[in-house]
N, C-alpha and C positions, 0 to 999 in steps of 0.2 A: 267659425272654422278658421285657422290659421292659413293664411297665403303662401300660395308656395312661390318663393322666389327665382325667377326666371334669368337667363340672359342671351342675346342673342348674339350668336356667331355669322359675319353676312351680311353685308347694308347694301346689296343691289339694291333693283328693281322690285323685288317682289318683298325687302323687307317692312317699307313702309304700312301695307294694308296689315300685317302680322304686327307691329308697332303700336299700331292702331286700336286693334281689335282686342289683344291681347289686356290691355287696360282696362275692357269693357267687362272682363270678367272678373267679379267679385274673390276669386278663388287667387288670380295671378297676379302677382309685382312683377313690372321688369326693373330689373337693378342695374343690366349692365348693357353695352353693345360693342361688339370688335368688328373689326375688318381691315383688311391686307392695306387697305387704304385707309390710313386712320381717319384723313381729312373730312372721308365719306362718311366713317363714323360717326366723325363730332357733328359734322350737320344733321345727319338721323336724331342723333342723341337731341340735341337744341330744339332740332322740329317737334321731337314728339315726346319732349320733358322726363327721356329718362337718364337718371342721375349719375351715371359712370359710363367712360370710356376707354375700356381694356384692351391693352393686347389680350390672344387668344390665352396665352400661357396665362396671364393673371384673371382671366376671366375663369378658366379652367381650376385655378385656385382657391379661387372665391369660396368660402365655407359653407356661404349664408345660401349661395346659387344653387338649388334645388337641380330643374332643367333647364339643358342646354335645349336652344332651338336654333338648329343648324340649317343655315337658307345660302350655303356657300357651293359653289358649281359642283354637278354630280361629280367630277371627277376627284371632286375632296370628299364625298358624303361619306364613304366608309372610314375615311381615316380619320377625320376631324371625330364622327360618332365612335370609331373605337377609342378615341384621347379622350374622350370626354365620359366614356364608361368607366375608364381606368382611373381618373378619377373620382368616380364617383359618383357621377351625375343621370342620373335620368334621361335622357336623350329624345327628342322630338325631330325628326328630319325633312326637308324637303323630297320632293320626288325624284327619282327613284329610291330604294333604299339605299345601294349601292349600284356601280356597274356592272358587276358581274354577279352569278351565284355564289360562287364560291367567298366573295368577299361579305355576301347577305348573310350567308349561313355565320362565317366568324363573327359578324354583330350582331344573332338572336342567341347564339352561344356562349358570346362573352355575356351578353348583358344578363343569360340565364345564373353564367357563374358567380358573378358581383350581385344579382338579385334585384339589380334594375328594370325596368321599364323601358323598352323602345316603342315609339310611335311616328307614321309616318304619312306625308300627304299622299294622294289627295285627301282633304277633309269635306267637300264638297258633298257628298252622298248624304251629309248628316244636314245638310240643307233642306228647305219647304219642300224644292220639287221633289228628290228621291227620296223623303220619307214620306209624302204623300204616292208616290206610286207605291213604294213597299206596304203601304197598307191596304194598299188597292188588292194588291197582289195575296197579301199574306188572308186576305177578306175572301179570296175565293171571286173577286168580282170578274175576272175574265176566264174563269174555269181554272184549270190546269195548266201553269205556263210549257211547249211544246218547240218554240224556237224563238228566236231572238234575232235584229240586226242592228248594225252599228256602223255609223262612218263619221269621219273624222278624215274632211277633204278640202284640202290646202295649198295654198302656192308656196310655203315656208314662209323665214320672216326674216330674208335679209333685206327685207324692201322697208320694216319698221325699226326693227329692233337695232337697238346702239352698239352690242357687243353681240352678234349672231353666229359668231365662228364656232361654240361649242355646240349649235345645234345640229351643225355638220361631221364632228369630231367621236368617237368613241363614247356610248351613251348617251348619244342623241339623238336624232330622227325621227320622224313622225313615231315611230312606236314606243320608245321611250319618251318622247317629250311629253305627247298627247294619251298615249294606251292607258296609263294609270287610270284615268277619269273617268272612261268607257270601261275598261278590266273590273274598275273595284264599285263601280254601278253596277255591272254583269253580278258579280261577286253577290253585291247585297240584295237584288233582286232574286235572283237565282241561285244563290251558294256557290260552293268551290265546282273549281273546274278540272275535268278528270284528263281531257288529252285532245292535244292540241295539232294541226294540219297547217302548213302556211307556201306563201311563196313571196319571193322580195323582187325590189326592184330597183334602179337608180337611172333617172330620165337623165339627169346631168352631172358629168364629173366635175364639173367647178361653176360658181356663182360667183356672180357680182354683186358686191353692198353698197345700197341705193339709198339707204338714211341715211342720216346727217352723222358728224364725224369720222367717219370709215367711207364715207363715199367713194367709188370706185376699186376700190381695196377687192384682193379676188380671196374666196375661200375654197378650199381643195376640199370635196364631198366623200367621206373614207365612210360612212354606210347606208345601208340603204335607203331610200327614200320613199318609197312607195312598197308598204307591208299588206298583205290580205290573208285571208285562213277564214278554216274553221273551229270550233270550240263546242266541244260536249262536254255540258253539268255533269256534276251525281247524279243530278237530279234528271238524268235525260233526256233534257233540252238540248237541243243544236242552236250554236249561234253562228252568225256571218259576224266580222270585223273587217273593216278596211279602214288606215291610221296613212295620210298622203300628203306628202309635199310637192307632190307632182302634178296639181292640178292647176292650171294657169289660166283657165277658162271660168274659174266657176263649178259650184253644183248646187241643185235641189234634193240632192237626198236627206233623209231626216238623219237626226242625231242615234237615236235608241227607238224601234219600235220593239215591242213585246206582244206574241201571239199566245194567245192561250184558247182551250177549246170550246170556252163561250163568249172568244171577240179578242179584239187586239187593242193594244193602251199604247200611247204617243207619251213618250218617255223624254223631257225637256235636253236640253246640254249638259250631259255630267262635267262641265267647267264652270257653271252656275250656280248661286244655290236655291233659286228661284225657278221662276218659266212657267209652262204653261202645260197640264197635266189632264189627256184628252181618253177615250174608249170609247169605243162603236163593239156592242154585242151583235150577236147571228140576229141576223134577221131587222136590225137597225139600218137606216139610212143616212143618221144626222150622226156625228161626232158628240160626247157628251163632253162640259170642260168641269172635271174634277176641282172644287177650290181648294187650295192648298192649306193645306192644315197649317195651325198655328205655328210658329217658330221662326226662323232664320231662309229668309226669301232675297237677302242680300249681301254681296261680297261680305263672306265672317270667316274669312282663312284668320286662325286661331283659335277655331274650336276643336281644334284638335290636343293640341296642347293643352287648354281649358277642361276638355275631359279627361284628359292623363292627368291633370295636377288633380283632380278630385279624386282617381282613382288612389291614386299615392294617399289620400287622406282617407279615405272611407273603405281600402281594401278590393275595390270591384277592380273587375277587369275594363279596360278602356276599349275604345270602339276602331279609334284609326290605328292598330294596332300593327306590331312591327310581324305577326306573324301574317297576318293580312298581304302586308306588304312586299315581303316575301314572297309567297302565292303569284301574286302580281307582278313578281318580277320574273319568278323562274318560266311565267306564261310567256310574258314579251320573250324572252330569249328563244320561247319555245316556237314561236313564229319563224326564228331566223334559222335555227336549228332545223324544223321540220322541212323546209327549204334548202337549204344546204345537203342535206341529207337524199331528201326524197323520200323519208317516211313519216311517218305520224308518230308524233310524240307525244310519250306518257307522264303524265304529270307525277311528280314522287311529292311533292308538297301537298298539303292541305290547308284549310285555316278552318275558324267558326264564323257562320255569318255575324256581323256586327248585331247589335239590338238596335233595337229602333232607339231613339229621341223618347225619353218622357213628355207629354202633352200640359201634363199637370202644373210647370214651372214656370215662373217667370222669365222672357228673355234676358241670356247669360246669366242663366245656374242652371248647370247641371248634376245636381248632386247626389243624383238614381242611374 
């Protein structure tokens, strides 16, 4: 099968592990890497042996450049992916799709018009842990799933992180930064979600940044920080969410538990693609530990991409899909919404739950 050639838009933080990974799959070349800062680039490029270093425009150019894989701050992710549709390109994006709705809907509708492909993180669900609970699930092993909870509880990260100011900024906060991973778990456990209850909060209007180069530097906190709600499936399950940069103390709450009417399954970090995959039925005392089925048990952001570039060759549909994504985003807004508002919001989006992982492959090929 012919490689489909890649290039990536983006050389933070998070593009190295995508750099990385991307290589391991038989299906993907990368050919090229840009970013605003070329310097960042060429060292990406050098580190991890890929052969071109583009501005965006000639990256964009490139003929042979199948998908772009767009890892630039959300507040470029719609526009970088709509220049990169209009070119031509197939599109892979970091999380979120876009910041707004209205900007998500113009990138599943251009890329409908051009007959491209969008896909978008998180890609994590398609990891060991949540494809072993989804089959737990999908087995009937805890009955009928009935309710859901989920937390994602935090002090933020301007005490780590080098450039922290866009987690405070417009498309950021705990429900945007962290919601995708917990949403699009919900999502592949459970299916789409029909309508959504929330309320917000914001402990502090400005932070101090305490890691190294910005040290003491203040950042102005413009949204919420501390998000809760509820969420009812099609499938009419109730879940609990709570996504929090306001916890300074610590917690012990679990990441995902999942209730169903013959016991409850311990659902790992949907930020991993690994963990630890437990259930306790009616009338048990011990915890059972599910082993994780064969596959992808460690950091492999890139197979997301990896499954889009096969889909482009074999015709199927991809898994981290941009309608998925979508879904996933018009929920988080629907958190802020239902909060501002005072009512419960209705979800107008849908998607199809992902498929599971083939079992039958060798790690990195996907080609079912």
């Amino acid at each position: 099968m012919n490689k489909v050639k890649a290039g990536i838009i983006g050389c933070g933080k998070i593009s190295g592990i995508y750099m990385e990974n991307c290589q391991k799959f038989d299906i993907l070349e990368l050919k090229a890497c840009s970013d605003i800062d070329r310097s960042r680039a060429e060292e990406q490029a050098a580190h991890y042996g890929i052969p071109h270093v583009y501005t965006t425009e000639e990256l964009l150019a490139d003929p042979e450049i199948e998908i772009v894989i767009n890892l630039t701050i959300p507040a470029l992710h719609a526009k970088i992916t709509l220049d990169a549709l209009q070119a031509g390109k197939h599109v892979y994006v970091e999380k979120p799709l876009a910041v707004t709705r209205e900007e998500g809907l113009v990138v599943l509708e251009t890329a409908r018009e051009k007959g491209l492909l969008v896909g978008c993180a998180p890609e994590t669900f398609l990891g060991a842990g949540i494809q072993t609970a989804l089959k737990l699930v999908r087995d009937g092993k805890i009955g009928t799933p009935i309710a859901a909870t989920a937390f994602m509880m935090s002090r933020g990260h301007e005490f780590w992180h080098p450039d922290p100011e866009f987690y405070y900024a417009a498309g950021g906060g705990p429900m945007f930064d962290m919601g995708p991973y917990y949403l699009t778990a919900l999502v592949q456990l459970l299916g789409p979600i029909r309508s959504v209850s929330g309320m917000t909060g914001k402990a502090l209007t400005e932070r101090t940044i305490t890691s190294e180069k910005k040290y003491g530097q203040k950042i102005q906190v413009d949204i919420p920080t501390h998000v809760a709600g509820l969420l009812r499936f099609d499938n009419g399950a109730i879940g609990t969410l709570i996504t929090s940069f306001d916890v300074f103390g610590g917690s012990t709450l679990p990441n995902i538990e999942i209730y169903g009417t013959q016991g409850t399954m311990l659902v790992p970090d949907p930020n991993t693609f690994g963990g630890s995959v437990k259930y306790r039925l009616t009338g048990e005392s011990e915890w059972t530990e599910e082993p994780l089925l064969p596959g992808y048990d460690q950091n492999t952001r890139g197979i997301g991409p990896a499954d889009m570039a096969y889909a482009i060759r074999n015709g199927r549909s991809h898994r981290a899909s941009g309608e998925l994504a979508y879904h996933v985003l018009e929920a988080m807004w629907a958190f802020h919404d239902s909060s501002d508002s005072g009512k419960q919001y209705e979800m107008k989006s849908t998607c199809e739950m992902p498929a599971p992982l083939p079992l039958d492959l060798p790690l990195y090929t996907l080609d079912q």
